[in-house]
C-alpha positions in Angstrom: -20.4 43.7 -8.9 -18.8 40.1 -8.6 -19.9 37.6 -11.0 -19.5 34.2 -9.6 -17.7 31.9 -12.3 -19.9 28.6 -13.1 -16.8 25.9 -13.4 -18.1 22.5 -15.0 -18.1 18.9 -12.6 -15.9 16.7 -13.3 -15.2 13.0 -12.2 -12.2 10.9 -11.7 -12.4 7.0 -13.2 -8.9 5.5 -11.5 -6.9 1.6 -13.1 -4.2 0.5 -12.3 -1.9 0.8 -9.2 -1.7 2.7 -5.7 1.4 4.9 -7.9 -1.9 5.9 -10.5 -4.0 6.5 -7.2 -1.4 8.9 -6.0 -2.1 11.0 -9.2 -5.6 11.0 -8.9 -5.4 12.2 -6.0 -3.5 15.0 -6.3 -5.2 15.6 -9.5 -8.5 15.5 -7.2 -6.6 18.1 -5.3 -5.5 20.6 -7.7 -9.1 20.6 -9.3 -11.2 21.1 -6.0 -8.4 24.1 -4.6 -9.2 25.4 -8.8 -12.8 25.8 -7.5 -14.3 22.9 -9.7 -17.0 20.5 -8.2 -15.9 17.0 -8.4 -18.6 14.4 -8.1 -17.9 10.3 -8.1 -21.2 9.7 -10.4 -19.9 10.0 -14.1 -23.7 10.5 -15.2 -24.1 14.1 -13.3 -20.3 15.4 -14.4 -19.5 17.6 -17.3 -15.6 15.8 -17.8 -14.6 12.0 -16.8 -11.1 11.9 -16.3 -9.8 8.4 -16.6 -6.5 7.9 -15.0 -5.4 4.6 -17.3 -3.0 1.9 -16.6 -1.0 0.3 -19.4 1.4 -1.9 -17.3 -0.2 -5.5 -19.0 -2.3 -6.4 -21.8 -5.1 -6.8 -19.1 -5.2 -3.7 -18.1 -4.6 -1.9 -21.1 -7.9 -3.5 -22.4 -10.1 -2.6 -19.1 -8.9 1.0 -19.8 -10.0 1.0 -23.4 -13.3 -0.6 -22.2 -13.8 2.0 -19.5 -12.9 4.7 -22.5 -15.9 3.1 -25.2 -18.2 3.4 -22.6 -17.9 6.9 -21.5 -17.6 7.7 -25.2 -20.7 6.0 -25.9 -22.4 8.0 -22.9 -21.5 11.1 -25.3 -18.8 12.3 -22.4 -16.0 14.7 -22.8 -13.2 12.4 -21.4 -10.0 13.9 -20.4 -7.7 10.6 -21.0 -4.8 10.5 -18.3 -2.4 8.0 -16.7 0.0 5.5 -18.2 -2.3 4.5 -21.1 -1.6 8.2 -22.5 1.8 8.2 -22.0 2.1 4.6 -23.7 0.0 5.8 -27.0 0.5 9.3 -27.2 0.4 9.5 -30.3 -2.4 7.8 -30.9 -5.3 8.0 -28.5 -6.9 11.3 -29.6 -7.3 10.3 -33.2 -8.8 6.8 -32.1 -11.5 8.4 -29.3 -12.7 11.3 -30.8 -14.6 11.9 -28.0 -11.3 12.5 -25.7 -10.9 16.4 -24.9 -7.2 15.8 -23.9 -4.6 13.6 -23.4 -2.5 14.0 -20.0 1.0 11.9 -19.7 2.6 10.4 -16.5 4.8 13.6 -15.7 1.4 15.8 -16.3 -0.9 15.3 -14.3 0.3 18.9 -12.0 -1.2 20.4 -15.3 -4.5 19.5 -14.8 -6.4 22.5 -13.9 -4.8 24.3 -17.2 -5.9 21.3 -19.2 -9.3 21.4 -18.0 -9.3 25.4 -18.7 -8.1 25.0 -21.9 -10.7 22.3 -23.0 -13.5 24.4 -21.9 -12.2 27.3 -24.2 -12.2 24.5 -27.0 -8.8 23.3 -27.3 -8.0 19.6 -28.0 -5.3 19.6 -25.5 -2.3 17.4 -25.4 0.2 17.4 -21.9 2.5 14.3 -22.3 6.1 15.1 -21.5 8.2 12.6 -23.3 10.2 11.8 -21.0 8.5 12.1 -17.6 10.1 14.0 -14.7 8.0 15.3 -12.6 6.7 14.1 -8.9 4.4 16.1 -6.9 5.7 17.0 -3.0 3.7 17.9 0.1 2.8 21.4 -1.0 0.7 20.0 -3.8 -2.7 19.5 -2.6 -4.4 16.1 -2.6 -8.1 14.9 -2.0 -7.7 11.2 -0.7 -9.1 8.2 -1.8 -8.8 5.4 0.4 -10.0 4.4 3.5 -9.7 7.4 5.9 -7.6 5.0 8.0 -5.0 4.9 5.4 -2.5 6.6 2.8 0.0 5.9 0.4 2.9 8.2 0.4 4.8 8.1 -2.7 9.1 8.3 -1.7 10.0 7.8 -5.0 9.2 7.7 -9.1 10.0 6.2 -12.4 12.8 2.9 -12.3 16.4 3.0 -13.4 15.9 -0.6 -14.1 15.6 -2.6 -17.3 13.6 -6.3 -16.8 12.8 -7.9 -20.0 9.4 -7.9 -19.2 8.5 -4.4 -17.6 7.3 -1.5 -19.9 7.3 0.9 -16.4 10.7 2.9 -17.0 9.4 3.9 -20.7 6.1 5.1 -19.1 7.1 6.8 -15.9 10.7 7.7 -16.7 13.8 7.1 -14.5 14.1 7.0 -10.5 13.7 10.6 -8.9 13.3 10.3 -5.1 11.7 12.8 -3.0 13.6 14.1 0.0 13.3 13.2 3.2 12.2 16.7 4.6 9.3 16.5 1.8 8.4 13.1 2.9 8.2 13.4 6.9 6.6 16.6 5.7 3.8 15.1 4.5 3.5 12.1 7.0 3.1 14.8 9.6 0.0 16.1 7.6 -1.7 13.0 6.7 -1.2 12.4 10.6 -2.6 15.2 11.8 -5.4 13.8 9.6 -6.1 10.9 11.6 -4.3 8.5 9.6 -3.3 5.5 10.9 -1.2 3.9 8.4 1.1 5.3 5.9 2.4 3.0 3.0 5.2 4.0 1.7 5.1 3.1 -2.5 7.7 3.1 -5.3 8.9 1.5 -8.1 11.8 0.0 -5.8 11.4 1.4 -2.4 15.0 -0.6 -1.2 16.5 1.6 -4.3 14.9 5.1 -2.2 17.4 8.0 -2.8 20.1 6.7 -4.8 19.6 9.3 -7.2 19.1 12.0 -5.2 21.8 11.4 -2.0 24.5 8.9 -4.2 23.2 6.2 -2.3 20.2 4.5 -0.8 18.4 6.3 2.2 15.4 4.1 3.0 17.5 3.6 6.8 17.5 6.7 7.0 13.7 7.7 5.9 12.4 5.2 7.9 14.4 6.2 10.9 12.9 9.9 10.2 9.4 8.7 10.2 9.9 7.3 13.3 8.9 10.5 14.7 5.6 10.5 13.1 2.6 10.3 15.5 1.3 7.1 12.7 0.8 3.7 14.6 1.6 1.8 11.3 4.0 2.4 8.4 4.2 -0.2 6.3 6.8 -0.8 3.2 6.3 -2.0 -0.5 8.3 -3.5 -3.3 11.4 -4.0 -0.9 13.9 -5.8 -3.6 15.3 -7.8 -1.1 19.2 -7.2 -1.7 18.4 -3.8 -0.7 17.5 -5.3 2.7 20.8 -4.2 3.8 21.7 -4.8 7.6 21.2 -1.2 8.1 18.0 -1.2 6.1 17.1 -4.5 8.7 18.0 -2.7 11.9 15.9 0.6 11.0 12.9 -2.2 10.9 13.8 -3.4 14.5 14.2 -0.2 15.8 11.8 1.8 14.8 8.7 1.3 16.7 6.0 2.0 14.4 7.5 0.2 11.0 5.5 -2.8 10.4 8.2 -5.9 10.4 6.3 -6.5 6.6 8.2 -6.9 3.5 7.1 -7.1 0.2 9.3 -9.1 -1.8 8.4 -9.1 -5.5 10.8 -11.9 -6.4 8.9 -12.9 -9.6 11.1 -15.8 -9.8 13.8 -18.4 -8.6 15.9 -19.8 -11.2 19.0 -18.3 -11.8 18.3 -19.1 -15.7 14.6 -17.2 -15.6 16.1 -14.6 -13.6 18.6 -13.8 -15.9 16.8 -14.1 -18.8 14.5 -11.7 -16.9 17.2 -9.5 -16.8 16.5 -9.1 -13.1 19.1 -5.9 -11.7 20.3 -9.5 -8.8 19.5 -11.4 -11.5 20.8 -14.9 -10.0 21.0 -14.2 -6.5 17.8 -14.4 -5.2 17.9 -18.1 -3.6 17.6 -19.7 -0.4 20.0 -17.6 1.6 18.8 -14.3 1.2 15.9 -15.4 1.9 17.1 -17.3 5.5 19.1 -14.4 6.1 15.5 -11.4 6.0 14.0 -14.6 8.3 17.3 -15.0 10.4 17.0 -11.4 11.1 13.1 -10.0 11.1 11.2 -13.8 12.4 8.6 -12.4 12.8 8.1 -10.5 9.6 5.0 -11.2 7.4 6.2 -11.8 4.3 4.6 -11.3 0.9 5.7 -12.8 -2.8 4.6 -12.3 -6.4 6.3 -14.6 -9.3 5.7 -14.9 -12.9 5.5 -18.0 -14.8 5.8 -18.8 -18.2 8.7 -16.1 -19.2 9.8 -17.3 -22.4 12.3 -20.6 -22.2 10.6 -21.2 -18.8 11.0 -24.8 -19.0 9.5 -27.3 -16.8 12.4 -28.0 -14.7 12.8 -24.4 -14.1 9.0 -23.9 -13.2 9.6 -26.9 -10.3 12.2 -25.1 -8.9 10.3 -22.1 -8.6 7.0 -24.6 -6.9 9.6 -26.7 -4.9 10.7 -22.6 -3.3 7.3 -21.5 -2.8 6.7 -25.1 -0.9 10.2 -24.6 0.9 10.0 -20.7 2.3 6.1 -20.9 3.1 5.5 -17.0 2.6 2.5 -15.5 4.3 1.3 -14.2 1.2 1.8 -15.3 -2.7 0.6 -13.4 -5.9 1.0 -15.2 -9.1 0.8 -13.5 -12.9 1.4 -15.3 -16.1 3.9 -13.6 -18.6 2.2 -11.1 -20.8 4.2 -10.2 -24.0 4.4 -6.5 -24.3 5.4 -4.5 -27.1 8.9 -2.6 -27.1 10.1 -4.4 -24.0 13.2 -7.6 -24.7 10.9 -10.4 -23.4 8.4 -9.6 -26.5 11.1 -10.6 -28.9 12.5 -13.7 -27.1 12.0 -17.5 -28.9 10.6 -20.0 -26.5 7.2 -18.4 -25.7 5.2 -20.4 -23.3 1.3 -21.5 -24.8 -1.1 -19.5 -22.6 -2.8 -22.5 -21.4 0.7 -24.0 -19.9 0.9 -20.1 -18.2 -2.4 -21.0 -16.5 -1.7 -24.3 -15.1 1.3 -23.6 -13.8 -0.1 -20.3 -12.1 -2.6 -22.4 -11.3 0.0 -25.5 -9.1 1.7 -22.6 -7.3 -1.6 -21.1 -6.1 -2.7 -24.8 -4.8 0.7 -25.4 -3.4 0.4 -22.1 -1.9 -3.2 -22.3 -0.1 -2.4 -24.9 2.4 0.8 -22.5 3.6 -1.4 -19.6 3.7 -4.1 -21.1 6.1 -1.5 -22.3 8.1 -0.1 -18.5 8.6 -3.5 -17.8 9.5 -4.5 -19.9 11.8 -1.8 -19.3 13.8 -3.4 -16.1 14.5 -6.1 -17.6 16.4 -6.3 -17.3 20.0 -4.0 -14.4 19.8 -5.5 -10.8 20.7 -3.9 -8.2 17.8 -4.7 -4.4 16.8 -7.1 -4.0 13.6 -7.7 -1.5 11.8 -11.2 -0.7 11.4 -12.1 0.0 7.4 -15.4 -0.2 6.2 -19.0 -1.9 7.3 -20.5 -4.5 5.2 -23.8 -2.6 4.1 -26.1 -5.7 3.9 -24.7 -7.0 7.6 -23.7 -4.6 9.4 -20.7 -6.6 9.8 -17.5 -4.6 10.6 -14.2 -5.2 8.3 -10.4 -4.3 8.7 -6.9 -5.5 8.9 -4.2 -6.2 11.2 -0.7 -5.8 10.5 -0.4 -9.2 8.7 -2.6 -7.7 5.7 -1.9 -4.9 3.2 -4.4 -2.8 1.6 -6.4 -4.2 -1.3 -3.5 -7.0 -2.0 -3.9 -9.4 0.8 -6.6 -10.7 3.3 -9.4 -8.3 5.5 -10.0 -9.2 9.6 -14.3 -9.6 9.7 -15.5 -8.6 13.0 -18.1 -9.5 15.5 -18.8 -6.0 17.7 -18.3 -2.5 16.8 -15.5 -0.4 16.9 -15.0 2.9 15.3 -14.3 3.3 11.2 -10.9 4.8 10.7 -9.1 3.6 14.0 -7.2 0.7 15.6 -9.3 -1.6 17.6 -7.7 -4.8 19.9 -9.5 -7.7 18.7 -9.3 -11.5 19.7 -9.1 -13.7 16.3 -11.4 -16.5 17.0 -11.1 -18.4 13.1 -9.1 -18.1 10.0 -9.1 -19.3 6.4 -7.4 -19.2 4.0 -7.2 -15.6 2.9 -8.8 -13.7 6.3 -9.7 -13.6 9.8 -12.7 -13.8 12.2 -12.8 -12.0 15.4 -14.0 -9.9 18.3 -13.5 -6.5 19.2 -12.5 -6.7 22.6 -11.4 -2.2 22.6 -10.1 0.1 21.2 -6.3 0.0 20.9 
């Protein structure tokens, strides 16, 4: 006689970045192939695994929020993610209600965890130095729209900035191969997706570790072959934008002419204070020469202001480049100090209220460029991708090639098209962050 094993529910709380979201899902995916039920209300599971991010202050405190309140709902809460990697040390003597603590380079180990914490162990996985990334043999339960998946080429940072904490909480670059990562774009495509981003630390920087030099021509030249109307890059550094890296974009049908930039700034001064890897040689020519070359790339921006020393001269150099290169899309984050990196340390630290107005003048500066991006869409006739329906209207939302998931603007459609697939639709208005239009058919 068989006895059927009763396994416990368990939930998955995810912060932080599409990188975290990779692990959840394959966490997600080792627990349901383990046999466990997995449910997304925290109320009816036994275990609430919260996959943490500890990148900035910000988020460090939404995670301990999200922590309190699972621990006042009496949960067992299986703490994962960066936040455990960054406090290691202390988490489980500061939440007694946390079962266990899973680092970074863990997360593979979550079924053994769980075991373990149902035989009453306080458990503790964190790796101190994180090495581990999970390949296309390791199962994974998506998260996003069915449209779309992020397909991690690469972990961890070999890089040092003054103001990033990432290298001590994922560890150095290790780069999947290219095998394992057309691998996997075949299976996500024979799952109906329709876009594939392709995620790390510093996607430009793709293989160096593991070939002796960069590969991203290469890997993008490979997943040309994949049956995906859409891959699209992030965090392209743009001195890896080599003219080999620039001619795998034009040839390659299905890579999206979008780049990513994250700049974070345009004085040579900041950027070497920064301790940016190009430090000063992110000006006006490099960017004239990705223009010169990709015209009709979309091209998206983040900057920080108010690094320590920033000084106002600087900070109008930065507003007079936003003004000058008109990028599609801008993000904008004021400094935040963290511990144990060299920015923390540094004299000259910029009053949080000077942070905010000056985030505050590039987003201005910046709106009038964006809605002049967008309504240069209209009239044209452009594929969307059909994401979700607004449950109140009925109203149908997606995004065309101009927008990247959760980070820039959504497409809102009159007609109906199908959820999960590429639609032709004329853009009839525009905004400053989105677009208006009608489906006209499916692409």
């Amino acid at each position: 006689m068989t006895v059927a094993i009763s396994r416990p529910t368990i939930a998955i709380t995810h912060l932080g970045c599409e990188k975290n979201r990779v692990d959840t899902e394959h966490m997600l995916g080792l627990l349901v192939q383990a046999g466990y039920g997995v449910d997304s209300n925290e109320d009816l599971a036994d275990y609430v695994i919260v996959n943490t991010c500890s990148f900035i202050e910000s988020a460090r405190e939404e995670s301990v929020r999200t922590l309190v309140e699972l621990a006042e709902a009496q949960k067992k809460i299986v703490i994962t993610g960066c936040l455990a990697q960054h406090f290691q040390h202390e988490l489980l003597e500061e939440i007694p209600e946390a079962v266990a603590l899973v680092g970074t380079g863990d997360y593979n180990k979550i079924v053994d965890v769980i075991e373990r914490a149902e035989a009453g162990e306080r458990v503790k996985e964190v790796s101190a130095e994180p090495t581990y990334i999970a390949d296309e043999t390791v199962p994974r339960y998506r998260t996003t729209a069915e449209g779309t998946a992020y397909v991690r080429v690469a972990e961890g940072c070999n890089y040092r900035c003054a103001f990033c904490i990432i290298p001590h909480l994922r560890g150095d670059q290790r780069s999947r191969s290219i095998e394992s990562i057309v691998t996997e774009a075949h299976q996500l495509a024979a799952e109906g997706v329709q876009e594939l981003v392709l995620i790390s630390q510093i996607t430009t920087n793709y293989g160096v570790d593991l070939y002796g030099k960069p590969q991203l021509a290469e890997l993008l030249q490979a997943l040309g072959e994949v049956n995906v109307p859409w891959i699209r890059m992030h965090y392209a550094y743009p001195t890896g934008l080599t003219p080999k890296v620039i001619q795998a974009i034009q040839d390659v049908p299905n890579v999206l002419p979008y780049l990513d930039l994250p700049l974070q700034h345009s004085h040579p001064d900041v950027l070497r204070a920064m301790n940016r890897p190009w430090q000063g040689r992110v000006n006006d020519d490099i960017i004239d020469r990705i223009k010169d070359a990709l015209p009709e790339a979309v091209l998206r921006t983040t900057f920080i202001v108010g690094f320590p020393g920033e000084t106002e001269e600087h900070f109008e150099h930065l507003l007079a480049f936003v003004q000058r290169h008109e990028f599609d899309h801008v993000g904008v984050f004021t400094y935040s100090a963290e511990a144990g990196t060299p920015g923390a340390t540094l004299p000259n630290q910029i009053p949080q209220s000077v942070m905010d107005d000056r985030r505050d003048r590039i987003m201005q500066a910046q709106q009038p460029i964006s809605l002049r991006h967008n309504q240069a869409e209209v009239g044209k006739t452009v594929d969307v991708l059909v994401e979700q329906v607004n449950p109140a209207s009925g109203e149908m939302i997606g995004r065309s090639t101009r927008f990247a998931p959760d980070v820039d603007g959504l497409v809102y459609l009159q007609g109906t098209a199908p959820l999960g697939q590429l639609t032709t639709v004329r853009i009839d208005a525009a905004d400053v962050y989105d677009l208006y239009g009608t489906v006209s058919s499916p692409a």
